[in-house]
mmCIF file of the N, C-alpha and C atoms, coordinates in Angstrom:
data_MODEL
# 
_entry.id   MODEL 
# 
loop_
_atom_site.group_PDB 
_atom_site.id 
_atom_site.type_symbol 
_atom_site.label_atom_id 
_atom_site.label_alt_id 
_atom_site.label_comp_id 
_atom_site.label_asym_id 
_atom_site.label_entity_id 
_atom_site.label_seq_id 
_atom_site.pdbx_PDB_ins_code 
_atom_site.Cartn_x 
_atom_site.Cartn_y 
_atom_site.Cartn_z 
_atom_site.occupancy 
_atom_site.B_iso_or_equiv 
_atom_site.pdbx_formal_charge 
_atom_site.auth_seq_id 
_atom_site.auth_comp_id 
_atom_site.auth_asym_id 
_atom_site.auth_atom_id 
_atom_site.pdbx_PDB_model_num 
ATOM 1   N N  . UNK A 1 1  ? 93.862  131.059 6.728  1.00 0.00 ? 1  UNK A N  1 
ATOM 2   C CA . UNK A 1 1  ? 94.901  130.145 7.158  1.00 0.00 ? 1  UNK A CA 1 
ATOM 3   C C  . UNK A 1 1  ? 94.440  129.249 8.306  1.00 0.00 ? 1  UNK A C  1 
ATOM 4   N N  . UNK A 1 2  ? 93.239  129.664 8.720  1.00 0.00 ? 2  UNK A N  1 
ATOM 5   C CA . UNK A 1 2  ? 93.162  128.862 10.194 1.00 0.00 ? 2  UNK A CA 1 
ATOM 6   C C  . UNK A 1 2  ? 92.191  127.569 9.650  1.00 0.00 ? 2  UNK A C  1 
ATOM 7   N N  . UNK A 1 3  ? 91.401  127.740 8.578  1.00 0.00 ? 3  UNK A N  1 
ATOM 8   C CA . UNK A 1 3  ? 90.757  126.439 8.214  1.00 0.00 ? 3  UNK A CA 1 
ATOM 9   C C  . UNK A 1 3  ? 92.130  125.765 7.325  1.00 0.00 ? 3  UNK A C  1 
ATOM 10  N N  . UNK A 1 4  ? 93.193  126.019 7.056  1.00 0.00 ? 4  UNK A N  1 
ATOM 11  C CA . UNK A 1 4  ? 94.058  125.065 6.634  1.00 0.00 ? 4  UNK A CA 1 
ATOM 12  C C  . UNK A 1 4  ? 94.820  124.500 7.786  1.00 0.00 ? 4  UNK A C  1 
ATOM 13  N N  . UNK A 1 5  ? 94.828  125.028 8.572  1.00 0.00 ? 5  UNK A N  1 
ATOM 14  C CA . UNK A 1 5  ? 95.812  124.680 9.576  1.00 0.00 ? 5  UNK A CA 1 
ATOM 15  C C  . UNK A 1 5  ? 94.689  123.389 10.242 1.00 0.00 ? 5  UNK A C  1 
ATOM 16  N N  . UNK A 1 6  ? 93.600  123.818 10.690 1.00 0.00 ? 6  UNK A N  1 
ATOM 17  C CA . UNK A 1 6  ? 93.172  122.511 11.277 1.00 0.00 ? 6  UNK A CA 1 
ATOM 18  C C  . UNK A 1 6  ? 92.955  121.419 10.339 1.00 0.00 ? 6  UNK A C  1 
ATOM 19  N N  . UNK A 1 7  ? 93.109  121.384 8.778  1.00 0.00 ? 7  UNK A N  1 
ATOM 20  C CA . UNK A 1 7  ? 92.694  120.108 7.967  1.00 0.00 ? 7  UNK A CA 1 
ATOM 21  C C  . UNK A 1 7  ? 94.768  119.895 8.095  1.00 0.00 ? 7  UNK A C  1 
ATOM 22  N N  . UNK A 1 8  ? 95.778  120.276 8.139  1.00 0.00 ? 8  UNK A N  1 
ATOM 23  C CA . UNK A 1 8  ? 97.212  119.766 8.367  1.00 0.00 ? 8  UNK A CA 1 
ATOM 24  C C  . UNK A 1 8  ? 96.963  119.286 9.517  1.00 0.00 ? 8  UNK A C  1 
ATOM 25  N N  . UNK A 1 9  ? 96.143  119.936 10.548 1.00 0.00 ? 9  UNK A N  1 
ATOM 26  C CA . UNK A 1 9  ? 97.146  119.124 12.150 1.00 0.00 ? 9  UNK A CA 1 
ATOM 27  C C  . UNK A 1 9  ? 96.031  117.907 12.424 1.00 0.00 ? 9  UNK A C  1 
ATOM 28  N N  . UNK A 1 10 ? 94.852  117.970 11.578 1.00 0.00 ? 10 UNK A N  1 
ATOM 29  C CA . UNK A 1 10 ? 93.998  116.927 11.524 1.00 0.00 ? 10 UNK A CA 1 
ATOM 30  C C  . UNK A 1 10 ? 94.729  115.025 10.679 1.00 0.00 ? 10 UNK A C  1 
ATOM 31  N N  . UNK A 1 11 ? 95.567  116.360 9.871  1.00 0.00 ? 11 UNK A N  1 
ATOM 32  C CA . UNK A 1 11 ? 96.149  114.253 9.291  1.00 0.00 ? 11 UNK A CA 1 
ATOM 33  C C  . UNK A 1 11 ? 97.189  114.534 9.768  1.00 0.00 ? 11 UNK A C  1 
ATOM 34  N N  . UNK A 1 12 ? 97.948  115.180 10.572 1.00 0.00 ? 12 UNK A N  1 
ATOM 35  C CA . UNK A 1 12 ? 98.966  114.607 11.569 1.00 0.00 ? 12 UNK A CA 1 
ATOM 36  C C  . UNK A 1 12 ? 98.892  114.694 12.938 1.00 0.00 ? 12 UNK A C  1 
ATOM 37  N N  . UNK A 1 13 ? 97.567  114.123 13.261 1.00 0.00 ? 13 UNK A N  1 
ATOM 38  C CA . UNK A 1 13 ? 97.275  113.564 14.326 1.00 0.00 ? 13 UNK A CA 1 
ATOM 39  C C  . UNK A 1 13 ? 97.397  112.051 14.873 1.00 0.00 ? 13 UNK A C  1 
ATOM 40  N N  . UNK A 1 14 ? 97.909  111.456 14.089 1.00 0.00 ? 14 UNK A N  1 
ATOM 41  C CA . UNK A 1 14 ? 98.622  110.601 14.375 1.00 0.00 ? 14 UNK A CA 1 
ATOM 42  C C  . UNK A 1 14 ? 99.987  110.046 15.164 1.00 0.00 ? 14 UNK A C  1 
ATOM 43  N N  . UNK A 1 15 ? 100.789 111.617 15.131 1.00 0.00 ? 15 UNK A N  1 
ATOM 44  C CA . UNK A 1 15 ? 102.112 111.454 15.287 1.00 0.00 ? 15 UNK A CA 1 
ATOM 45  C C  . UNK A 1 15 ? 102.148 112.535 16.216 1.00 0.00 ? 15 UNK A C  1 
ATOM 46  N N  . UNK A 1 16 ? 102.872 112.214 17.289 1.00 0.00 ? 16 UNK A N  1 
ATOM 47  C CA . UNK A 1 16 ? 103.092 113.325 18.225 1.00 0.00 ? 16 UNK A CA 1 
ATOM 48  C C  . UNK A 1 16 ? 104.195 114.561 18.017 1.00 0.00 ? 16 UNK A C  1 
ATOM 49  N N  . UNK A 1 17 ? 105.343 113.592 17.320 1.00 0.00 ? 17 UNK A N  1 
ATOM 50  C CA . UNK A 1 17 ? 106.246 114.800 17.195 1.00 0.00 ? 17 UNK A CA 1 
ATOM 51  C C  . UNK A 1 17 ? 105.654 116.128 15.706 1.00 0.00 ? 17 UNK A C  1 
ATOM 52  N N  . UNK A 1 18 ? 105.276 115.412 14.825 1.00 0.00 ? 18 UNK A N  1 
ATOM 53  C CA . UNK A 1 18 ? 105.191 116.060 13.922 1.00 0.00 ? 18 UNK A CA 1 
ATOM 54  C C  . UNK A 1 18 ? 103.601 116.496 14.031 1.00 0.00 ? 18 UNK A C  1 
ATOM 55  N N  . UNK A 1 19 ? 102.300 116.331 14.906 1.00 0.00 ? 19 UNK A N  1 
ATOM 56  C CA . UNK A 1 19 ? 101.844 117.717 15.309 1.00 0.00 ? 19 UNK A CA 1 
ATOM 57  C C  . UNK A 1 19 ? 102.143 118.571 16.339 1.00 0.00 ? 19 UNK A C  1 
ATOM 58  N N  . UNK A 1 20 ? 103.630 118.447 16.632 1.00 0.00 ? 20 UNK A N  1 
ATOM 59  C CA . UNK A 1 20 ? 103.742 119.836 17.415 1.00 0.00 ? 20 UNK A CA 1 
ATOM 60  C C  . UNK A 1 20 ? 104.157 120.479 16.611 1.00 0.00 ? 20 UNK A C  1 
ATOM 61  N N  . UNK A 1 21 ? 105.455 119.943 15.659 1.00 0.00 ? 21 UNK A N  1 
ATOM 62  C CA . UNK A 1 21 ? 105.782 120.841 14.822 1.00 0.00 ? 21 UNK A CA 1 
ATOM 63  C C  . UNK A 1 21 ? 104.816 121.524 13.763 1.00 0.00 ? 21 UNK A C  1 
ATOM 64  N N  . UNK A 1 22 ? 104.054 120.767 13.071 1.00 0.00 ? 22 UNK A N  1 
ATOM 65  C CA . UNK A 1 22 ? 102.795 121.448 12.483 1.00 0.00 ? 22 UNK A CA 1 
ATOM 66  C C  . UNK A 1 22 ? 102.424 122.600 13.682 1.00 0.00 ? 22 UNK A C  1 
ATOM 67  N N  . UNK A 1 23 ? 101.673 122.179 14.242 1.00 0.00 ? 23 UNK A N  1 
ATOM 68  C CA . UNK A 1 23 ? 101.462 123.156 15.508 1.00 0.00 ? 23 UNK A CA 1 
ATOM 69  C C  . UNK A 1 23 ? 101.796 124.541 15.600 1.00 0.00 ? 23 UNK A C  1 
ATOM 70  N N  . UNK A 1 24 ? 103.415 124.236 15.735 1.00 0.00 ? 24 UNK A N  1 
ATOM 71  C CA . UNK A 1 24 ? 104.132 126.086 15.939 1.00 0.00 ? 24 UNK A CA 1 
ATOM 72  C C  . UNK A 1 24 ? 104.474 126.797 14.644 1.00 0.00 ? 24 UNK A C  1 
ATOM 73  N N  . UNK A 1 25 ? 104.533 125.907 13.400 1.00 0.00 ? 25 UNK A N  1 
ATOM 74  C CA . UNK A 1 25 ? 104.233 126.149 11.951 1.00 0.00 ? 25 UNK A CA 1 
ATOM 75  C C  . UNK A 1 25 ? 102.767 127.176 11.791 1.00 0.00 ? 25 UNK A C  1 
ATOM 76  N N  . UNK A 1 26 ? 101.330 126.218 12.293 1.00 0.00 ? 26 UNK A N  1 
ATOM 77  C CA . UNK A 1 26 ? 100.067 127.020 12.383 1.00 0.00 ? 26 UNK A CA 1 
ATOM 78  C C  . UNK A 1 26 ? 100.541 128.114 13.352 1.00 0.00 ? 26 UNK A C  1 
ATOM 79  N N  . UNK A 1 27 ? 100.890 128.382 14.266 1.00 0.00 ? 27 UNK A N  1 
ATOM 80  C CA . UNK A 1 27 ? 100.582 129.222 14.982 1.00 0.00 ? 27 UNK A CA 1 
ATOM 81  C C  . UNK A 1 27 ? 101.796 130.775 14.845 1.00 0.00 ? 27 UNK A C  1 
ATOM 82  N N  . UNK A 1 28 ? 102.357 130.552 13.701 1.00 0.00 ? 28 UNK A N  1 
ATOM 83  C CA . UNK A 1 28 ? 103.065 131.436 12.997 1.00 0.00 ? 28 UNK A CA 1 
ATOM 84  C C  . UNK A 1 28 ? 102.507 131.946 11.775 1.00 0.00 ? 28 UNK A C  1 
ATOM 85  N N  . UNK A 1 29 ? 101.610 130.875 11.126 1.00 0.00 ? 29 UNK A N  1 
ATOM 86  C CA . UNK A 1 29 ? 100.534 131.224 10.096 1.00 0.00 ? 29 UNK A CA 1 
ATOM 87  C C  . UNK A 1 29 ? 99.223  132.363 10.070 1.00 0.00 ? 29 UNK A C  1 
ATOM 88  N N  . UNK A 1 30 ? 98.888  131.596 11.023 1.00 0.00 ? 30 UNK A N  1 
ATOM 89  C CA . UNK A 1 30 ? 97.281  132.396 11.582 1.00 0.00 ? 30 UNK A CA 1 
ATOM 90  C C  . UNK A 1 30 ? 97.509  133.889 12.103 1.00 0.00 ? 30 UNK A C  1 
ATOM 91  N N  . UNK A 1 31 ? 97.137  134.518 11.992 1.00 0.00 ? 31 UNK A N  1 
ATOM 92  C CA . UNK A 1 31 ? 96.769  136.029 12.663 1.00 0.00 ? 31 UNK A CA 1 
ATOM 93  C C  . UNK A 1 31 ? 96.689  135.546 14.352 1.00 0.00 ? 31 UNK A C  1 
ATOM 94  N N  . UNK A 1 32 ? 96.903  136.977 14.616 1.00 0.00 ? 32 UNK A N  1 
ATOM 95  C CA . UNK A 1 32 ? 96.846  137.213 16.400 1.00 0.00 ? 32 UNK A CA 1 
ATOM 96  C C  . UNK A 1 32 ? 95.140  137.169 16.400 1.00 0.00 ? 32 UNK A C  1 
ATOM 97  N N  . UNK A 1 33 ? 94.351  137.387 15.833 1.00 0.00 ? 33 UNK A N  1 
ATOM 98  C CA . UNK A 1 33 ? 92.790  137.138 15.980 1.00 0.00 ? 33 UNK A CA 1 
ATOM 99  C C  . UNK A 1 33 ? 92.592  135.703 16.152 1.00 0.00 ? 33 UNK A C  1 
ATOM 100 N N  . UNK A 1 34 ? 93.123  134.985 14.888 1.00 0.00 ? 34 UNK A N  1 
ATOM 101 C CA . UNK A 1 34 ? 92.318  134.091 14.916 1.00 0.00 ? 34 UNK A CA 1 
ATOM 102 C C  . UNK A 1 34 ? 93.605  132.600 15.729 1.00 0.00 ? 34 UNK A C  1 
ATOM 103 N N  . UNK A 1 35 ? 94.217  133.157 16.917 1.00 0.00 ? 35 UNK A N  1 
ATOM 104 C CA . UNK A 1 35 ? 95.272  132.617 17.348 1.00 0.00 ? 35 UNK A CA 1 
ATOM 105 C C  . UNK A 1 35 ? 94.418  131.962 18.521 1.00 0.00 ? 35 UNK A C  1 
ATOM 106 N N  . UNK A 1 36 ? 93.646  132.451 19.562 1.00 0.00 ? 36 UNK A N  1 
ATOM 107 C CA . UNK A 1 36 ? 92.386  131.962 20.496 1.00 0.00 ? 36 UNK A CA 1 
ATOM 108 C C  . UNK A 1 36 ? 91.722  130.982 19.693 1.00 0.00 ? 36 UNK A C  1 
ATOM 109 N N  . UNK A 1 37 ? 91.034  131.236 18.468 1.00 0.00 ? 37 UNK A N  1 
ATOM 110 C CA . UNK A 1 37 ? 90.104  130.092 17.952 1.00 0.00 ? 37 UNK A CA 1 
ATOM 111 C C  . UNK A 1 37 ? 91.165  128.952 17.669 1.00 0.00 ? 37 UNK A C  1 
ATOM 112 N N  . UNK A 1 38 ? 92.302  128.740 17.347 1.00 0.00 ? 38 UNK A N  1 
ATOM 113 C CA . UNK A 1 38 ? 92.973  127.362 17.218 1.00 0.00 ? 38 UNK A CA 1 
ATOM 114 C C  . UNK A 1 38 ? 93.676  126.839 18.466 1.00 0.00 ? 38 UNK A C  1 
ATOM 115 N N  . UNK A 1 39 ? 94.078  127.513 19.603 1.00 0.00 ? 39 UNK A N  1 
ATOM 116 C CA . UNK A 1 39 ? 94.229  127.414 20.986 1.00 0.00 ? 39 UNK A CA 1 
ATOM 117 C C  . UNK A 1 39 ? 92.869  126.104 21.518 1.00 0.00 ? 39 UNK A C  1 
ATOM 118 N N  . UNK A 1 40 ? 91.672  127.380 21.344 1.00 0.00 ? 40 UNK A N  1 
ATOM 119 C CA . UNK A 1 40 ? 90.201  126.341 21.803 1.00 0.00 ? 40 UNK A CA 1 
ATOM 120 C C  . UNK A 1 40 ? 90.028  125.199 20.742 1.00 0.00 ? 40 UNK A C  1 
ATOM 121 N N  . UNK A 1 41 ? 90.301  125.004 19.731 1.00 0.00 ? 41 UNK A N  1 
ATOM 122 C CA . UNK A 1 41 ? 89.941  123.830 18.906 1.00 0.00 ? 41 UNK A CA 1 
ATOM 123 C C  . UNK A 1 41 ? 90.291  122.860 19.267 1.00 0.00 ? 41 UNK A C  1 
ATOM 124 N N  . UNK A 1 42 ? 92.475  123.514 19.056 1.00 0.00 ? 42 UNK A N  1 
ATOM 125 C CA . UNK A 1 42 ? 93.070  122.326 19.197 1.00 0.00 ? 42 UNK A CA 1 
ATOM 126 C C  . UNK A 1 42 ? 92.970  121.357 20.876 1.00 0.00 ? 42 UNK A C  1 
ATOM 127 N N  . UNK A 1 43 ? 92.592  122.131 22.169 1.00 0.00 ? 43 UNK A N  1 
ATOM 128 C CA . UNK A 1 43 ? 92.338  121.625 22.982 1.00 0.00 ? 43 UNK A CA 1 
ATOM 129 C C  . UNK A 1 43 ? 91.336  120.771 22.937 1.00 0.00 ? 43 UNK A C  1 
ATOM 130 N N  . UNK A 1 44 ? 90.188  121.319 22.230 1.00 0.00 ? 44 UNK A N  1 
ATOM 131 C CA . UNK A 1 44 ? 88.789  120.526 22.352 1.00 0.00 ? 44 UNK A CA 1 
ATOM 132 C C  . UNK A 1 44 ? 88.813  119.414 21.375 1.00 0.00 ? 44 UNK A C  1 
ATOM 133 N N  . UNK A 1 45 ? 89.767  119.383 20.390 1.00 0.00 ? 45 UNK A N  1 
ATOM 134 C CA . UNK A 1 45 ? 89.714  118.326 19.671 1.00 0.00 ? 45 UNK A CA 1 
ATOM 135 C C  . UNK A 1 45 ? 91.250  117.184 19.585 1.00 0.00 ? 45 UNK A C  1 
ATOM 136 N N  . UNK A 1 46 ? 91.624  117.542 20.473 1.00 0.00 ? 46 UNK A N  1 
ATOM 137 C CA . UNK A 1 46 ? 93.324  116.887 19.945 1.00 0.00 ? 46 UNK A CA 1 
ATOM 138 C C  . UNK A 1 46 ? 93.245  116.894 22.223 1.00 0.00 ? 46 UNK A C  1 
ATOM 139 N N  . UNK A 1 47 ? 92.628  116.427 22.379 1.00 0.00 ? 47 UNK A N  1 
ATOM 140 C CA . UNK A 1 47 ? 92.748  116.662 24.231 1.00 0.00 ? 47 UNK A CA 1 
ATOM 141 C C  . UNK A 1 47 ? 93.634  115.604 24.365 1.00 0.00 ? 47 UNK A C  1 
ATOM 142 N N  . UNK A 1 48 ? 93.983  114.673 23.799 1.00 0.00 ? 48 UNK A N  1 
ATOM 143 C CA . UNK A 1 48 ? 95.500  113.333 24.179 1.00 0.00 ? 48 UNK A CA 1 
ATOM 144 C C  . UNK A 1 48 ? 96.430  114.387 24.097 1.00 0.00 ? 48 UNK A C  1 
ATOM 145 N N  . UNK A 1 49 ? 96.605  115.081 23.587 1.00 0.00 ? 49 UNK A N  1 
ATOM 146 C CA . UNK A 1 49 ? 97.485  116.440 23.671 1.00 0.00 ? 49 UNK A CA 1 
ATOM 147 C C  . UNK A 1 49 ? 97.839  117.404 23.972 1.00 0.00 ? 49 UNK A C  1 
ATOM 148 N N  . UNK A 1 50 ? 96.857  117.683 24.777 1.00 0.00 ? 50 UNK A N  1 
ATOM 149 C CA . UNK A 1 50 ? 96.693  119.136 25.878 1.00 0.00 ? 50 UNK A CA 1 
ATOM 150 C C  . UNK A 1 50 ? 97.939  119.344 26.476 1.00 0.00 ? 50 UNK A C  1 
ATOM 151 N N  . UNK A 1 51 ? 99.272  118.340 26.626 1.00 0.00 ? 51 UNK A N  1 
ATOM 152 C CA . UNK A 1 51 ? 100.644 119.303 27.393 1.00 0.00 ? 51 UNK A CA 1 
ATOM 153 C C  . UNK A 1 51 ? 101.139 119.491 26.064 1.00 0.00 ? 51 UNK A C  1 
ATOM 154 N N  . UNK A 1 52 ? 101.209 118.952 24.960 1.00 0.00 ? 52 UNK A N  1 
ATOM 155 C CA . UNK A 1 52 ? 101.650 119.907 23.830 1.00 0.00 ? 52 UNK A CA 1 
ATOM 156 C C  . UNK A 1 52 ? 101.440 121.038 22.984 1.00 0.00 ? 52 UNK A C  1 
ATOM 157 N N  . UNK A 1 53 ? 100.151 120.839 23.320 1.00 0.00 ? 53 UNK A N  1 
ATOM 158 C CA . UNK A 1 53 ? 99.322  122.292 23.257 1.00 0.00 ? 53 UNK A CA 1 
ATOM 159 C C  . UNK A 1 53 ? 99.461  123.460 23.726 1.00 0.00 ? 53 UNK A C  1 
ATOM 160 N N  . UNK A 1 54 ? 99.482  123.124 25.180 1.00 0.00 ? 54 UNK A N  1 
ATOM 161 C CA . UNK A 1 54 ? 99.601  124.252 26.438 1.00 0.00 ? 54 UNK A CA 1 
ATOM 162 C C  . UNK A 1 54 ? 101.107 124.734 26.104 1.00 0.00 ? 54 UNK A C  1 
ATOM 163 N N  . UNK A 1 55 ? 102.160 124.242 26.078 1.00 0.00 ? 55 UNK A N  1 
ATOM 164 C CA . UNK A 1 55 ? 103.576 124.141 26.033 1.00 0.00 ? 55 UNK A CA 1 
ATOM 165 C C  . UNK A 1 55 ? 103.832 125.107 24.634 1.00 0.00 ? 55 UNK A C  1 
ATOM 166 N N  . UNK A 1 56 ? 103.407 124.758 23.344 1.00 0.00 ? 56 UNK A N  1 
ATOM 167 C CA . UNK A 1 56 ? 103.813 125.595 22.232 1.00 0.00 ? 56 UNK A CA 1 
ATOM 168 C C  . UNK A 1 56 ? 102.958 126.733 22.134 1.00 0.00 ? 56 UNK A C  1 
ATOM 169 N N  . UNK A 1 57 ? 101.730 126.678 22.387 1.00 0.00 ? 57 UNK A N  1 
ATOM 170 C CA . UNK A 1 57 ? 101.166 128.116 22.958 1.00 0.00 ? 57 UNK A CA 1 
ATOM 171 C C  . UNK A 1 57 ? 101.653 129.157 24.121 1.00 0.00 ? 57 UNK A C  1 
ATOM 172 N N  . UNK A 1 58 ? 102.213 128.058 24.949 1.00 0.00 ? 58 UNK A N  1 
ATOM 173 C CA . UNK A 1 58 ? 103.211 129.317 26.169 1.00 0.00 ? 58 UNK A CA 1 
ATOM 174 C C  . UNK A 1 58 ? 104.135 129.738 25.567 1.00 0.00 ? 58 UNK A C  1 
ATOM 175 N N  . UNK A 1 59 ? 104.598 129.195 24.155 1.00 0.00 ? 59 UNK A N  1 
ATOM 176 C CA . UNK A 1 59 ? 106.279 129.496 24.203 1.00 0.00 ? 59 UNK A CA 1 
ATOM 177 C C  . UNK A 1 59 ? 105.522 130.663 23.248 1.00 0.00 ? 59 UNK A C  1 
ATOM 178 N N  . UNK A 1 60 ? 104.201 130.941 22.585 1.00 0.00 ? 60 UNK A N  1 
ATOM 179 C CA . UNK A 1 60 ? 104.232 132.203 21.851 1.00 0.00 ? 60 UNK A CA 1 
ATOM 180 C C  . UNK A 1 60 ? 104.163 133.239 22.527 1.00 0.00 ? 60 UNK A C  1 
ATOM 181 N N  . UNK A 1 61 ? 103.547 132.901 23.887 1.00 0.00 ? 61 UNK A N  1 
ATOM 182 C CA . UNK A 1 61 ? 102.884 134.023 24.799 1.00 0.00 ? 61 UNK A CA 1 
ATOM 183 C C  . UNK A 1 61 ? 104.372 134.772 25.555 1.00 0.00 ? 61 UNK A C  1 
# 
């Protein structure tokens, strides 16, 4: 699930509202393992986004 999740939040990277929602969609998908590796991706690759990132990852924690 975690290589699908980054090819979804990859073509809705365009739109802010709808990759967050993708976002907390992936992060209900993926396993508690592989929940760190899309945390570090999505920071390192989506960084115009880092308070939406940080924000729907706090709300899992």
């Amino acid at each position: 699930m975690l290589e699908f999740s980054k090819k979804v939040l990859n073509k809705v990277s365009f739109d802010k509202k709808l990759f967050k929602k993708e976002l907390q969609k992936s992060i209900r998908w993926v396993s508690q393992k592989e929940l760190s590796h899309l945390k570090i991706w999505a920071l390192t690759t989506f960084s115009q986004y880092k308070n939406i990132i940080l924000e729907v990852f706090d709300q899992v924690s």
